[in-house]
VEXLUMGU-296345 format. One record per residue (C-alpha): residue number from 1; residue in three letters; x, y, z. Coordinates in steps of 0.001 Angstrom, whole numbers. Example, Ala and Ser with C-alpha at 12.3 -4.5 7.8 and 13.67 -1.06 7.14 Angstrom:
2
     k     r        xx        yy        zz
     1   Ala     12300     -4500      7800
     2   Ser     13670     -1060      7140
END
This chain:
418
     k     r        xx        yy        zz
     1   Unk     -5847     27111     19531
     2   Unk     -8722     24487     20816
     3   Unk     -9653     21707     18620
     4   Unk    -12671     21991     16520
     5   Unk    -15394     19289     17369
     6   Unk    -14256     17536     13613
     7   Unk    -10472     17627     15031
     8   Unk    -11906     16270     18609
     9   Unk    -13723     13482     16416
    10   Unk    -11143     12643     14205
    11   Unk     -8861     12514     17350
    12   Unk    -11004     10448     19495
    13   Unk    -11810      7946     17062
    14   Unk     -8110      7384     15659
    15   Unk     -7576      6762     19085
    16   Unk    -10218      4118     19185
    17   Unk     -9256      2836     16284
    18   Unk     -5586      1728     17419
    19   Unk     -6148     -1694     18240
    20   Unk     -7495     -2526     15140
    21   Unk     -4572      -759     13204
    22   Unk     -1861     -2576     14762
    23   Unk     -3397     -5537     13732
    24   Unk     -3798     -3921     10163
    25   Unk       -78     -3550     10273
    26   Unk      1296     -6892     11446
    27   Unk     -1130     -8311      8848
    28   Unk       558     -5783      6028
    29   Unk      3888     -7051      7600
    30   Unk      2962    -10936      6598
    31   Unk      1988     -9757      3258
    32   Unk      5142     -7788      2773
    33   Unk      3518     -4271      2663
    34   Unk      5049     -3154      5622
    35   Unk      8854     -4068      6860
    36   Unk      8088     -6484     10170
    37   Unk     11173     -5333     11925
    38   Unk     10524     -1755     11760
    39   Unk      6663     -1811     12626
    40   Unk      7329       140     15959
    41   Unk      7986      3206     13601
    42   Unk      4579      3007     12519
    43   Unk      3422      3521     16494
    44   Unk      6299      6444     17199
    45   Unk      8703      4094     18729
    46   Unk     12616      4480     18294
    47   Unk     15424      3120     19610
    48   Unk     18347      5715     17845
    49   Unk     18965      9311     19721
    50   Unk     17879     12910     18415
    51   Unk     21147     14242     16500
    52   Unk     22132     16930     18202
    53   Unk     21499     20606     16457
    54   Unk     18676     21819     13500
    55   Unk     16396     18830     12362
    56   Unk     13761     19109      9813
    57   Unk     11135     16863      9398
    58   Unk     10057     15585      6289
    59   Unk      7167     13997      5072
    60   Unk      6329     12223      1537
    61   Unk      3696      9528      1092
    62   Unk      5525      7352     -1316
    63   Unk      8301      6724     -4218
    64   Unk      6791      9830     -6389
    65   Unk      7069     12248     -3629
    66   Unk      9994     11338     -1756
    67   Unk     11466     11379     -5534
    68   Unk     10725     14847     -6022
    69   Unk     11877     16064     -2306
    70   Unk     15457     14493     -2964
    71   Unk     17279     17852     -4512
    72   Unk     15489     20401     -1777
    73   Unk     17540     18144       832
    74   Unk     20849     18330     -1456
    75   Unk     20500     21781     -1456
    76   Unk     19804     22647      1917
    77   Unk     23176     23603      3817
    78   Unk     25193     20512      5428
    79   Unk     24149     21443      9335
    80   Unk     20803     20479      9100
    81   Unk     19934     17038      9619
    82   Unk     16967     15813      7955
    83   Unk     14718     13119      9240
    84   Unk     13005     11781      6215
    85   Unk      9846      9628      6686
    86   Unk      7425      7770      3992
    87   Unk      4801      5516      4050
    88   Unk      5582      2537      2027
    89   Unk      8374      -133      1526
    90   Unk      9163       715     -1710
    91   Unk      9581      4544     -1072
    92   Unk     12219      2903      1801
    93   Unk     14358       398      -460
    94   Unk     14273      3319     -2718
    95   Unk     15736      5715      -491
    96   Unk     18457      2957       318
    97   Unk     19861      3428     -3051
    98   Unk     19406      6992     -3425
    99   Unk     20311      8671      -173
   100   Unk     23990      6914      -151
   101   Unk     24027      8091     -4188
   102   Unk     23031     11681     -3686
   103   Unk     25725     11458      -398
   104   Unk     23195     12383      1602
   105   Unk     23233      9030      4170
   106   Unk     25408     11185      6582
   107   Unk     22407     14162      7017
   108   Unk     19644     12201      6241
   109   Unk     17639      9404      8169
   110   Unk     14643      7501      6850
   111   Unk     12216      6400      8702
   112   Unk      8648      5009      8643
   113   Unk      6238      7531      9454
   114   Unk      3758      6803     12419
   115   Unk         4      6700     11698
   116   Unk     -2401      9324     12679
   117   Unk     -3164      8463     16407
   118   Unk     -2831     10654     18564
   119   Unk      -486      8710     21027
   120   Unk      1665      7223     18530
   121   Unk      2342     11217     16988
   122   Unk      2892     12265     19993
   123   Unk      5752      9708     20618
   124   Unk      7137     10057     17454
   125   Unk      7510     14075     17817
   126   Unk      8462     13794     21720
   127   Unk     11572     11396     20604
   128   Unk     12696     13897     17462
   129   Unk     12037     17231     18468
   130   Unk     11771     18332     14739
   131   Unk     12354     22640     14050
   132   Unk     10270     22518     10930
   133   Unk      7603     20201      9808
   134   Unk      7608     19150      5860
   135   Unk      4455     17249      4461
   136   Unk      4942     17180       656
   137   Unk      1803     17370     -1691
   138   Unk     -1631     16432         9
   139   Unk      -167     14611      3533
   140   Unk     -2561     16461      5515
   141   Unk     -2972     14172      8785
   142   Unk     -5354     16539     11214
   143   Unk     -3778     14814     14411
   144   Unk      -209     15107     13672
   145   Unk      -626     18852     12440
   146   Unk     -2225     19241     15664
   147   Unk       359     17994     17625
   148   Unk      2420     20062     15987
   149   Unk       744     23034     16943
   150   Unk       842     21983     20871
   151   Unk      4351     21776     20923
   152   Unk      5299     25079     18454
   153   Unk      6719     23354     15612
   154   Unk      5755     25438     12381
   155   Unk      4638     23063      9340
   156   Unk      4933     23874      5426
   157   Unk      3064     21658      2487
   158   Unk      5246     21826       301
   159   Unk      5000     21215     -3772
   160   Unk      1371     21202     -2574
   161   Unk     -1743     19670     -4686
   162   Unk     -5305     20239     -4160
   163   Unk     -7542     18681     -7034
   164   Unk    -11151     20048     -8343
   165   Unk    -12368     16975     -6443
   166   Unk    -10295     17068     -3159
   167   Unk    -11277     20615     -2848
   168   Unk    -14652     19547     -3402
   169   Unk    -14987     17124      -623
   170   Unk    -13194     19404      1929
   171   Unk    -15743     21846      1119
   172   Unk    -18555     19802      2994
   173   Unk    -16555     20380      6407
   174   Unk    -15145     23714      5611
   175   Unk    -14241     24811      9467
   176   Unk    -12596     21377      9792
   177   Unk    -10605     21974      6408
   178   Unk     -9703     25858      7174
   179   Unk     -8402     24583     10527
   180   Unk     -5819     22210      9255
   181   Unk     -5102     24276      6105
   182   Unk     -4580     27878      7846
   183   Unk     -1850     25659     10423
   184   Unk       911     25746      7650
   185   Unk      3265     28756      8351
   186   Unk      3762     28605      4312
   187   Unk      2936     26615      1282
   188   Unk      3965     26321     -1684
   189   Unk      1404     24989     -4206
   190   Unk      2367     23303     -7401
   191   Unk       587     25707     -9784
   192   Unk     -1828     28675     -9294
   193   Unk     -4845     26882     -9773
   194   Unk     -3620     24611     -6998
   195   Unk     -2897     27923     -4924
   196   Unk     -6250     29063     -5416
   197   Unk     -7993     26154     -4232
   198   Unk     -5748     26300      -735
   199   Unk     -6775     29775      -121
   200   Unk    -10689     29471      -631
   201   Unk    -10101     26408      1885
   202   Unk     -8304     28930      4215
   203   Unk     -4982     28740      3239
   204   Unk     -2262     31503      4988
   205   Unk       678     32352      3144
   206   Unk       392     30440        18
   207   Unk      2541     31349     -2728
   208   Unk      2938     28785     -5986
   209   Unk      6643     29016     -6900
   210   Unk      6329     26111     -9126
   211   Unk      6241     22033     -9737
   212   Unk      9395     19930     -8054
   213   Unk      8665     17420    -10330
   214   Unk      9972     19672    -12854
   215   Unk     13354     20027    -11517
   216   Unk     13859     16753    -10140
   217   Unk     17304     15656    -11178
   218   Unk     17964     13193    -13891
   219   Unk     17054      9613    -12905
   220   Unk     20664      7315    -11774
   221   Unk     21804      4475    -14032
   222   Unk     24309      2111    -13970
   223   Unk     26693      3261    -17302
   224   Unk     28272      -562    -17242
   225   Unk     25114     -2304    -16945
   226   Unk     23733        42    -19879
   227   Unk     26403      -585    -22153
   228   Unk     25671     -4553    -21834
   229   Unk     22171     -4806    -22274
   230   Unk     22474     -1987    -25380
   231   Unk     24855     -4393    -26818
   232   Unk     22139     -7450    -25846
   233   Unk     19205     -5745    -27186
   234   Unk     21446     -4333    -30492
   235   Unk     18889     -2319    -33152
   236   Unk     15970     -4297    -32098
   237   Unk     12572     -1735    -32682
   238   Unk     11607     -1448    -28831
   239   Unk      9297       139    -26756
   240   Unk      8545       415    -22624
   241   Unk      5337       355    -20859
   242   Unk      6235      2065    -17589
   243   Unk      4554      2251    -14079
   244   Unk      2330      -260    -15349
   245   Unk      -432     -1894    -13211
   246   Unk     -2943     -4835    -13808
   247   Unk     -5319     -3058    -16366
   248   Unk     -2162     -2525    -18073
   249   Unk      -554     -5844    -19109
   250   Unk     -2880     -7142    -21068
   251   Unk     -3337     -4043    -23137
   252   Unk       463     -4072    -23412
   253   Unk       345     -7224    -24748
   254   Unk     -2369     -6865    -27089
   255   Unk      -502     -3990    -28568
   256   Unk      2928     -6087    -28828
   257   Unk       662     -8640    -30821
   258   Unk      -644     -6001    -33127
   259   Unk      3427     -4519    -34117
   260   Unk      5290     -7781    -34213
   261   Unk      4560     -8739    -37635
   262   Unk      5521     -5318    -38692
   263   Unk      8335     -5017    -36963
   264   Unk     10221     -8185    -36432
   265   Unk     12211     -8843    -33318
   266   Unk     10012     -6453    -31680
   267   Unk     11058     -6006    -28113
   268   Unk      8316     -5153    -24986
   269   Unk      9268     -4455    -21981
   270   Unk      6640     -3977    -19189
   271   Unk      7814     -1790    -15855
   272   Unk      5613     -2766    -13302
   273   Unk      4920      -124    -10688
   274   Unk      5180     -2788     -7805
   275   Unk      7991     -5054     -8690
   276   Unk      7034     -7591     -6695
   277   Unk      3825     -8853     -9384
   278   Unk      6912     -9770    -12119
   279   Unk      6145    -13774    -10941
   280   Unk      2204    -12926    -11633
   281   Unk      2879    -11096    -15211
   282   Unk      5146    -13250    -17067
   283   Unk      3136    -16320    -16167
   284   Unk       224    -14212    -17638
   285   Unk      2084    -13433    -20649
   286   Unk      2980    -17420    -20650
   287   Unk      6613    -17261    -18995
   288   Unk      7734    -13735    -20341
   289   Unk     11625    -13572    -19502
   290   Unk     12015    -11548    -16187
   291   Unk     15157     -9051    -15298
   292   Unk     14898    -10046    -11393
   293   Unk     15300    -13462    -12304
   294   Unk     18828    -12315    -14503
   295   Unk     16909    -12880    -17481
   296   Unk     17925    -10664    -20554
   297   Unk     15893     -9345    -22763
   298   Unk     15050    -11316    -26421
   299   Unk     12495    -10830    -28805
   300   Unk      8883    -10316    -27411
   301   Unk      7588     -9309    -23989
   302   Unk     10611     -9422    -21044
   303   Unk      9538     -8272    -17535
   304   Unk     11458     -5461    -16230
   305   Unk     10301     -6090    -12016
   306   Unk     13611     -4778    -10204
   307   Unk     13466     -2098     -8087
   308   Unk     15395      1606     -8744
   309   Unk     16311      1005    -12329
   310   Unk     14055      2721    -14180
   311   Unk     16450      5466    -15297
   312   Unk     18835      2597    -16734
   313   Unk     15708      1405    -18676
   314   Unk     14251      4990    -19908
   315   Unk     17858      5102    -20962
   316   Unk     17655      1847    -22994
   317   Unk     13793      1890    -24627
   318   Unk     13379      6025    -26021
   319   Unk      9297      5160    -26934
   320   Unk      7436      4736    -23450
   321   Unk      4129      4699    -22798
   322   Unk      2753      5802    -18738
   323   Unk      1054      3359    -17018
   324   Unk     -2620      3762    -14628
   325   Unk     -3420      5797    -17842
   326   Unk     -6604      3625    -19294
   327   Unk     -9437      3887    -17333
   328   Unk     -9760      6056    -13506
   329   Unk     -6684      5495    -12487
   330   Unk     -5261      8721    -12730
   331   Unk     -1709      8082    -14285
   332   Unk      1671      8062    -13683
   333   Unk      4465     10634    -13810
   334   Unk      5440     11560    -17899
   335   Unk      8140     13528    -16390
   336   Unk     10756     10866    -15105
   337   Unk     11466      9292    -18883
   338   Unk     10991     12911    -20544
   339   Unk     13546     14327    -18726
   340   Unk     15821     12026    -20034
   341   Unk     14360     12653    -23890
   342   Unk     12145     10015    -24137
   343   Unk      9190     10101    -26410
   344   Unk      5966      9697    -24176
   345   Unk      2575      8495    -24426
   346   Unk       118      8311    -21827
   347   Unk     -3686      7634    -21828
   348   Unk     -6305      9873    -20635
   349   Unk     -6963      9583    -16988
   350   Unk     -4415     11857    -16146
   351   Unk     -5555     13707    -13141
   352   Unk     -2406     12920    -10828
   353   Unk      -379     14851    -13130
   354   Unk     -2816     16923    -15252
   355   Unk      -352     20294    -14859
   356   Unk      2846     17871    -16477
   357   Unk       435     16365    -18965
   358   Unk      -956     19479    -20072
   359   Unk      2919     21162    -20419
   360   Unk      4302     18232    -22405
   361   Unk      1547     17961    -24723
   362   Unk      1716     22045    -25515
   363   Unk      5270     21943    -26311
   364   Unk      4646     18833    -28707
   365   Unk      6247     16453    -26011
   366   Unk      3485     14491    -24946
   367   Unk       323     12318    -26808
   368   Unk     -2809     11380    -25016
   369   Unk     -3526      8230    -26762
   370   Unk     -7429      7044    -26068
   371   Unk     -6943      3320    -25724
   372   Unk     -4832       294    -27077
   373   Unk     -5873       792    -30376
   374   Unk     -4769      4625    -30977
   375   Unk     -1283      3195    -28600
   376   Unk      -696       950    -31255
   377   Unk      -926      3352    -33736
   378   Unk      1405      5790    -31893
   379   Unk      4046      2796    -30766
   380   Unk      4223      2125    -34403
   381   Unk      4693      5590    -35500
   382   Unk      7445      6161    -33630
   383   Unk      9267      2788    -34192
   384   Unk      8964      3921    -37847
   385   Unk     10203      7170    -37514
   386   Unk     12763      7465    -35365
   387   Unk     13819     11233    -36704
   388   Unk     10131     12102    -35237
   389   Unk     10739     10254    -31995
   390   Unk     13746     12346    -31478
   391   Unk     12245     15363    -31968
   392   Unk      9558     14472    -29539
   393   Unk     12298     13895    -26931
   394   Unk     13849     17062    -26921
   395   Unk     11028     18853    -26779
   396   Unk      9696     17007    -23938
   397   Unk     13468     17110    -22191
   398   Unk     13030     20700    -22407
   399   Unk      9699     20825    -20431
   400   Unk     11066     18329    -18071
   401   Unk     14126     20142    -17073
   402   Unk     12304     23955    -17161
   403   Unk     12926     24335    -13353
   404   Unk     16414     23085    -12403
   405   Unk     16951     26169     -9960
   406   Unk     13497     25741     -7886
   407   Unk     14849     23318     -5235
   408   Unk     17860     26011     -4455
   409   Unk     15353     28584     -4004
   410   Unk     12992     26128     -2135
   411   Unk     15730     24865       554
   412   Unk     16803     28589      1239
   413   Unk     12765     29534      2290
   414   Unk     13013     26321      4615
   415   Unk     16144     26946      5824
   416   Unk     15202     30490      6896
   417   Unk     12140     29536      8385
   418   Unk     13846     26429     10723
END
């Protein structure tokens, strides 16, 4: 099929673009965004062979989406290899931990995935040869998708999300947005509404078998390292602020200020979404304790910036509260600690996961707390009632877990299809 004159656009000016976006990248690299040694990913370049046999490509943006991907590729049979690709550093470090964990480092590669010029696709999909193509959510790259059409390689979105407001701004180029979306041989949306939306954007075989995020499997811990810092921490009243970014911390704070007095040897801990701003938070918080540094937790704020632990610390603190909640920023996933029987707050900008948000709170697992004031009120609630906070938990560990069998039935479509 020819390229539209938005595709031809798009194409030629990626293309015009790639000077300046390798030197986007080796600046990224200095600042630690991207990993220096591996920057030839980004343009298609690699060294390793093609495995011989079935490979599936697939594709997640970052640590939320790779997350949910994880069990499709435990459940898909052993003779497929799997080249997985992200976009971030912390997706990759992640994926370091949890490939070898799941034992899936023997059928499963990471790698970087290249950006959106033509050239640098092409490379990429010349060197892997890839049977099926798997972008997860809303990784809709118009050059990539088209050089997967050139060379016959069918593509799936899968656990795909189109918002009121995505749809929206598609809408103003709708042959351009029917193009890409009609090129995906199936997808499967995350809830009907998001089905609907794919279809009036041209949309082919779109079915909505359900949210991965709801059957993602419990998050790892370390059972040793658990038992030590529940003996450190002992019946201190606690709380967590998770996925937390800078709008966050001070609100977090202000809120610790507020319960202290109340509760005394209140414990804090802040999760920051990108570890690497622990140095910047606790000297905010005037030299908070911080866990990357070895630094237990005492009484007051302690700085939880390591990377891939956040199941041992849902595990420790059962009152969280979601980060990126206060404000536009959309919010974090409510899922990860309520799987695991947490009680969960979040605050109202909760577009990113509006469909989890909206099952929790039904089922009396969830509260949508307006700002620090009414998160004070709930933090203290629940440190004061723990019989209540329990209750909360299991009825937000039964939302959480509600689709355990989807990735089974998921990883048998794609393996038919490859």
């Amino acid at each position: 099929m020819p390229l539209s004159a938005a595709a031809r656009a798009w194409a030629i000016a990626a293309g015009g673009a790639a000077p300046l976006l390798r030197v986007m990248l080796r600046r990224r690299a200095a600042s630690g965004k991207e990993v220096a040694a591996r920057l030839g990913e980004r343009f298609g370049i690699e060294a390793a062979p093609r495995p011989s046999g079935r490979l599936l490509w697939l594709h997640a943006a970052s640590v939320g989406e790779a997350l949910s991907a994880l069990p499709v590729l435990e459940a898909l049979p052993a003779g497929i290899f799997t080249l997985f690709t992200t976009g971030t550093v912390t997706s990759a470090r992640l994926l370091a931990q949890r490939l070898p964990a799941a034992g899936l480092d023997a059928r499963v590669m990471h790698r970087f995935v290249p950006l959106d010029v033509p050239r640098w696709v092409a490379r990429f999909l010349d060197h892997w040869r890839p049977d099926l193509a798997v972008f997860v959510e809303s990784e809709i790259w118009p050059n990539t998708l088209a050089a997967c059409r050139t060379r016959n390689i069918p593509t799936v979105l899968l656990n795909a999300r189109m918002s009121v407001r995505s749809a929206a701004r598609w809408c103003h180029v709708p042959a351009f947005a029917a193009e890409l979306i009609s090129s995906f041989a199936w997808i499967a949306a995350q809830s009907d509404a998001d089905a609907r939306r794919l279809v009036s954007l041209g949309g082919r075989h779109v079915e909505a078998p359900g949210n991965l995020k709801f059957a993602a499997s419990d998050l790892p811990a370390d059972e040793a390292e658990l038992a030590r810092l529940r003996h450190v921490v002992g019946d201190r009243p606690r709380w967590l602020a998770a996925s937390t970014h800078p709008s966050d911390e001070e609100a977090v704070a202000e809120v610790h200020d507020k319960l202290a007095a109340a509760h005394p040897g209140l414990l804090t801990a802040i999760v920051p979404r990108h570890p690497e701003r622990g140095a910047a938070i606790a000297a905010m918080l005037g030299g908070a304790p911080r866990r990357a540094l070895g630094q237990d937790p005492g009484e007051g704020i302690w700085i939880a910036d390591t990377l891939g632990e956040v199941g041992l610390l849902y595990r420790l603190f059962p009152t969280v509260f979601m980060g990126k909640s206060f404000g536009g920023g959309g919010g974090q996933n409510p899922l990860e600690p309520a799987r695991l029987g947490c009680a969960v707050a979040t605050g109202p900008a909760t577009d990113n996961f509006a469909d989890a948000v909206a099952a929790l709170r039904a089922a009396g697992g969830l509260a949508v707390v307006a700002d620090p004031a009414e998160l004070a009120i709930w933090v203290d609630a629940m440190l004061r009632d723990p019989a209540a906070r329990m209750a909360i938990g299991v009825a937000a560990q039964a939302v959480a877990r509600s689709q355990a069998e989807l990735p089974a039935r998921i990883a048998a479509q794609l393996t038919q299809m490859i």
